[in-house]
C-alpha positions as CSV (number, residue, x, y, z in Angstrom):
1,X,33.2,40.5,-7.5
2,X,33.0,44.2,-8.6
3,X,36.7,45.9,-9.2
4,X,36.0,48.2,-6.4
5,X,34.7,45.4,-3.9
6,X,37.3,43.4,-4.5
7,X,39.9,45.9,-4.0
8,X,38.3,47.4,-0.4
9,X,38.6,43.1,0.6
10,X,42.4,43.1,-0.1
11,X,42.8,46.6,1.8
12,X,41.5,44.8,4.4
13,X,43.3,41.7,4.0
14,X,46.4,43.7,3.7
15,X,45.3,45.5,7.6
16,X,44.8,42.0,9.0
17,X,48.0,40.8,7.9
18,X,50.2,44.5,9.1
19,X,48.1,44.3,12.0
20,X,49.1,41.1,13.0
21,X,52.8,41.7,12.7
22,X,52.9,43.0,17.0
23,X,51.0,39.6,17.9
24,X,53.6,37.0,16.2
25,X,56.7,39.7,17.4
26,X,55.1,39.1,21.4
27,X,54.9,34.9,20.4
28,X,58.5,35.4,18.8
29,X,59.8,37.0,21.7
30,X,58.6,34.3,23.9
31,X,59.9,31.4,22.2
32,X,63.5,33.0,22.5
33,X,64.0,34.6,19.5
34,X,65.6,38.8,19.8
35,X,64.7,42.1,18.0
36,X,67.4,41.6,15.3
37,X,67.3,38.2,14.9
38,X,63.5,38.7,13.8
39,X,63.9,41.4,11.4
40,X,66.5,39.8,9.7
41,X,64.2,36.5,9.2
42,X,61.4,38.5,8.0
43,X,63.6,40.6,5.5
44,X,65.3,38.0,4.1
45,X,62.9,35.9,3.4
46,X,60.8,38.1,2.5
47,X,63.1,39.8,-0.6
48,X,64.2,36.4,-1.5
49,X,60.2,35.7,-2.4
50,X,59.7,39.0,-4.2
51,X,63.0,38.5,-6.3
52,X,61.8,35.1,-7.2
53,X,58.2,36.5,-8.1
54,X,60.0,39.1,-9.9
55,X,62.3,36.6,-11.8
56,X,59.3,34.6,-12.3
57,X,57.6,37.4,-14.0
58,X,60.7,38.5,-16.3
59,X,60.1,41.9,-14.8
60,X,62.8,44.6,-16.4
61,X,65.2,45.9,-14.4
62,X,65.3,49.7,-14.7
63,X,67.1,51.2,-11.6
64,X,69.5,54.0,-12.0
65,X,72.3,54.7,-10.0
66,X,69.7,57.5,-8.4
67,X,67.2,55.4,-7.2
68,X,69.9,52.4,-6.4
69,X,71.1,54.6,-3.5
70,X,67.8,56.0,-2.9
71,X,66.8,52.4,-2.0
72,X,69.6,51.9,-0.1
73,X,69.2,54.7,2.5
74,X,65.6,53.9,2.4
75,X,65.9,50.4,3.1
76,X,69.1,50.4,4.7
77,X,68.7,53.1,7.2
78,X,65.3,54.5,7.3
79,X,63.3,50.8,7.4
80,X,66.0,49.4,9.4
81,X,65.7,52.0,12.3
82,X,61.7,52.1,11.9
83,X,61.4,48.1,12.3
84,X,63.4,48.5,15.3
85,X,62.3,51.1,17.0
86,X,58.6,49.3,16.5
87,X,59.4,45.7,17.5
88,X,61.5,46.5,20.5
89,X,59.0,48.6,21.4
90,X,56.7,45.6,21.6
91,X,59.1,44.3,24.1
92,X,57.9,46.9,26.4
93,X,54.8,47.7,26.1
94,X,51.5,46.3,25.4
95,X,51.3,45.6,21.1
96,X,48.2,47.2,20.9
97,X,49.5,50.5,22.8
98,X,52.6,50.3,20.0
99,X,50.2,50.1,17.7
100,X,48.5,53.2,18.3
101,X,51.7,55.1,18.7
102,X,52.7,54.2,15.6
103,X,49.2,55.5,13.8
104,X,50.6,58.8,15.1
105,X,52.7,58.7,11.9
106,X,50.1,60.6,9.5
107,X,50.1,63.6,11.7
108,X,54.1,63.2,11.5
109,X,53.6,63.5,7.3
110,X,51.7,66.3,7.5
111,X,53.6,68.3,9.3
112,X,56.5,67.2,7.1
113,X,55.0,68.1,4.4
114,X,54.4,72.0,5.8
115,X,57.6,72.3,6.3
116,X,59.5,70.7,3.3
117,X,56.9,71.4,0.7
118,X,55.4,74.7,2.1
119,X,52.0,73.7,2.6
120,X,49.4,76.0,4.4
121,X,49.1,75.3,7.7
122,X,45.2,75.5,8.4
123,X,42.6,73.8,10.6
124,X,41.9,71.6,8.1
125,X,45.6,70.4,9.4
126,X,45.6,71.3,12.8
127,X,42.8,69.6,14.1
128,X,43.3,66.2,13.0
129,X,46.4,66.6,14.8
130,X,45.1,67.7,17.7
131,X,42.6,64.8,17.9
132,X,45.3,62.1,17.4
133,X,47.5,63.7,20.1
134,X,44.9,64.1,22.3
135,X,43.8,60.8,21.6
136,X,47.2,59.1,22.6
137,X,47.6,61.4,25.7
138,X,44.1,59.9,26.9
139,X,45.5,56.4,25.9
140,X,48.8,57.0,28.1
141,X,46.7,59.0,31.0
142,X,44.3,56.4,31.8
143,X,45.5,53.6,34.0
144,X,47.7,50.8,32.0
145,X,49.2,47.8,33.5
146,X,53.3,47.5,32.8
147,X,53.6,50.5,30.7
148,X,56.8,51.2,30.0
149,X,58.4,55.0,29.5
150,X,61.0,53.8,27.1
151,X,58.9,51.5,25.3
152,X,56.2,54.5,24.4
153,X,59.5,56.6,23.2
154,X,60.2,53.6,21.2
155,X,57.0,53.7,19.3
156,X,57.5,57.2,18.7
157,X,60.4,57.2,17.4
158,X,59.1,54.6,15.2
159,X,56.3,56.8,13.9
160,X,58.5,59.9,13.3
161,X,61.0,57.5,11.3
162,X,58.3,56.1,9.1
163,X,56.5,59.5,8.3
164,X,60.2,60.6,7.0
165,X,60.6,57.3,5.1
166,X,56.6,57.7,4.0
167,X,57.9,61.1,3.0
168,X,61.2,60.6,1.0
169,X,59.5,57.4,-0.4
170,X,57.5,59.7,-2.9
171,X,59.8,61.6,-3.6
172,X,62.5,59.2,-5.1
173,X,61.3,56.0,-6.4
174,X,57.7,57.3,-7.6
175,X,59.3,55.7,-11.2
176,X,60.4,52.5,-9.5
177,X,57.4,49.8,-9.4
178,X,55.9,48.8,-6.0
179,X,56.9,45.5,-5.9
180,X,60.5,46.2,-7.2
181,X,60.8,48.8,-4.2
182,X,59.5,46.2,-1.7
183,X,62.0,44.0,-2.9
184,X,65.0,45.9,-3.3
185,X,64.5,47.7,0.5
186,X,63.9,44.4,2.2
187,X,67.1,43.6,0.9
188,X,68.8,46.0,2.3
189,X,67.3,46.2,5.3
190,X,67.7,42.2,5.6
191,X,71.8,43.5,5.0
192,X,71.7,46.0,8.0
193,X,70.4,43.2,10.3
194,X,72.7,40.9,9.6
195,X,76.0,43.0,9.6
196,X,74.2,44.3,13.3
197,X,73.6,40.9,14.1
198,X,77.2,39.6,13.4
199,X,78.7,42.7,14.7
200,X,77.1,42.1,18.5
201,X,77.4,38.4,17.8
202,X,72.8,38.4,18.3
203,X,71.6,36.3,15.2
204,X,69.7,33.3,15.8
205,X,69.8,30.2,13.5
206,X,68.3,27.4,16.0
207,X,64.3,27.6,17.3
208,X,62.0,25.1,18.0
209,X,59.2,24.3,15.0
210,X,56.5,26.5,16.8
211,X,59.1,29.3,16.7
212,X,59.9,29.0,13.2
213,X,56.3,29.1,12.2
214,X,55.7,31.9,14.0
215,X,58.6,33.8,11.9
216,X,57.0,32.2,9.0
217,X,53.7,34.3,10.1
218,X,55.5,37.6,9.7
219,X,57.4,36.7,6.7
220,X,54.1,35.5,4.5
221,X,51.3,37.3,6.3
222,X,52.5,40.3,7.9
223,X,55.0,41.3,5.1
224,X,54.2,39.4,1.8
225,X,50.9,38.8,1.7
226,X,50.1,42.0,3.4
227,X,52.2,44.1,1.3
228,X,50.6,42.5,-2.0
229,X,47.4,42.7,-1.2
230,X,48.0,46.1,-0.3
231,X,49.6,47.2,-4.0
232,X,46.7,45.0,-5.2
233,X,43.9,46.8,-3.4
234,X,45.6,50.5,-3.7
235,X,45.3,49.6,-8.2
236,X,41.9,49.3,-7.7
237,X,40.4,51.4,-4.9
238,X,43.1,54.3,-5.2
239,X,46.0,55.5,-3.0
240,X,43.6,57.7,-0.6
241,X,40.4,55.0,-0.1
242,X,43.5,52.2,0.9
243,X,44.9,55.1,3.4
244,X,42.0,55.5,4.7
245,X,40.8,52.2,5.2
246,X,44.6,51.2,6.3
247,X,43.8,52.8,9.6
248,X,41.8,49.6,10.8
249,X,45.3,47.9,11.3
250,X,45.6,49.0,15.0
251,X,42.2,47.8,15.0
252,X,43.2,44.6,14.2
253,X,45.7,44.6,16.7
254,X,44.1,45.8,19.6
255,X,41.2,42.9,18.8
256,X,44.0,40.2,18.5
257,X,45.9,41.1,21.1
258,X,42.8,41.0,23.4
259,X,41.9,37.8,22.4
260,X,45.4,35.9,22.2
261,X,47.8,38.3,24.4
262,X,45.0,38.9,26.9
263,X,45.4,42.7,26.8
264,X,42.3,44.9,27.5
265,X,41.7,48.3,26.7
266,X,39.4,50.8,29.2
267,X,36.3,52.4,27.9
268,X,38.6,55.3,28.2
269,X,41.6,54.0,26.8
270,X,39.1,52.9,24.1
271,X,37.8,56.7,23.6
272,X,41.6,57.7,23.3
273,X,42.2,54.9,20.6
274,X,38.8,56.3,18.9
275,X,40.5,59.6,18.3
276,X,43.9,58.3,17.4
277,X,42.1,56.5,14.4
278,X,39.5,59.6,13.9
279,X,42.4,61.9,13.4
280,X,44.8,59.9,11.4
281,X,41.7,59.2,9.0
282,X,40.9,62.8,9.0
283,X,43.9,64.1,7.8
284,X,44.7,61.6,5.3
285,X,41.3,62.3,3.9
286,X,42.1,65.8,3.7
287,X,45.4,65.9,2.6
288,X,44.0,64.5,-0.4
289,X,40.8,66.7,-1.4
290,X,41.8,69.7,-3.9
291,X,42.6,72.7,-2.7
């Protein structure tokens, strides 16, 4: 297969997996298992297979002190309070509604970006923006069954938390290798769960076999596999192609959850979803062309 083909099929691959990640959280949940529990599984296991790839590889070690505690607030604080806000927020509302929210977060990095680095604020920025909000305040207007108010803040929150770790991320371990980061923050966000978990007395160490496969999905197919694949793709496609095509992920999950969770979307909810995905494609796009 061409370079180029191949790396728009492990994009995708890599959108199937992250877009799976709400559907085995709502199966998780139902066979017993809580928010921190979860996390902790999936970032555990999860840097103990990246180290041991790593090993495997004799990859060199070169993090400073710098990046060290880069990765540490990163991991430790930033990840840690984005993967919670998300998954609880899949404990209140509807995973393909989270979803959605959370695709909010390119609008989030933009803005970011006017403020921290200066740039112009133009239409070229203020539209997109306008479409995704528009889009999600269609989603939340139209009629939904058992939506929750504090779940929809949930997502947010989770959004506005990974558009400041999306942000910082470039700025501090752009000479630390993908893989290596992944590692090195799932460690530390595997830490903060279990230091929560112990503190409160919440970590789970006993589920039935169905329920330990379903953590097995998030750890290889939501988080490995879909974070290699993405690395993968991104070498051969480019950072703003995978970007762009990262946004069928909440595709994904509203087409899973459909099928296995049984949640439907209006034809209106549906247009609001449309311009959720239009926006946060549009901006990315554009935040990339020269100015």
């Amino acid at each position: 297969m061409h370079s180029f083909g191949l790396g728009v099929l492990l994009i995708m691959l890599s959108a199937f997996g992250f877009g799976l990640m709400p559907i085995f959280a709502s199966y998780a949940y139902a066979g017993g298992v809580n928010v921190p529990t979860l996390l902790f599984w999936r970032f555990s296991l999860a840097a103990v297979c990246l180290f041991s790839y790593l090993f495997w590889r004799r990859t060199v070690w070169r993090l400073g002190r710098r990046e060290l505690l880069a990765l540490l607030f990163l991991g430790a604080v930033l990840y840690t309070l984005q993967s919670a806000f998300y998954f609880s927020a899949v404990r209140y509302i509807p995973a393909s509604l989270a979803a959605l929210v959370l695709y909010l977060y390119p609008v989030f990095v933009a803005g970011l970006a006017i403020w921290l680095d200066k740039e112009t604020l133009s239409l070229h920025t203020v539209l997109p923006a306008a479409l995704s909000l528009t889009g999600i305040a269609v989603v939340l207007g139209a009629p939904l069954d058992e939506v929750d108010g504090f779940g929809v803040l949930l997502a947010f929150g989770a959004a506005i938390v990974y558009s400041i770790y999306i942000t910082l991320g470039r700025r501090v371990v752009a000479a630390v290798s993908p893989l290596m980061t992944s590692a090195v923050i799932s460690a530390f966000a595997a830490l903060s769960f279990l230091l929560f978990g112990l503190a409160d007395s919440s970590l789970q160490f006993a589920f039935s076999g169905a329920t330990w496969a379903v953590i097995a999905g998030v750890v290889l197919f939501s988080t490995i596999l879909a974070m290699a694949t993405f690395f993968a793709g991104m070498e051969r496609i480019g950072a703003t192609r995978a970007s762009i095509l990262s946004t069928v992920e909440p595709v994904v999950t509203i087409g899973c959850s459909a099928v296995l969770l049984g949640e439907k979307l209006s034809w209106l909810q549906g247009f609001g979803a449309l311009l959720v995905l239009t926006g946060a494609v549009w901006v990315v796009w554009q935040r990339q062309q020269p100015t």
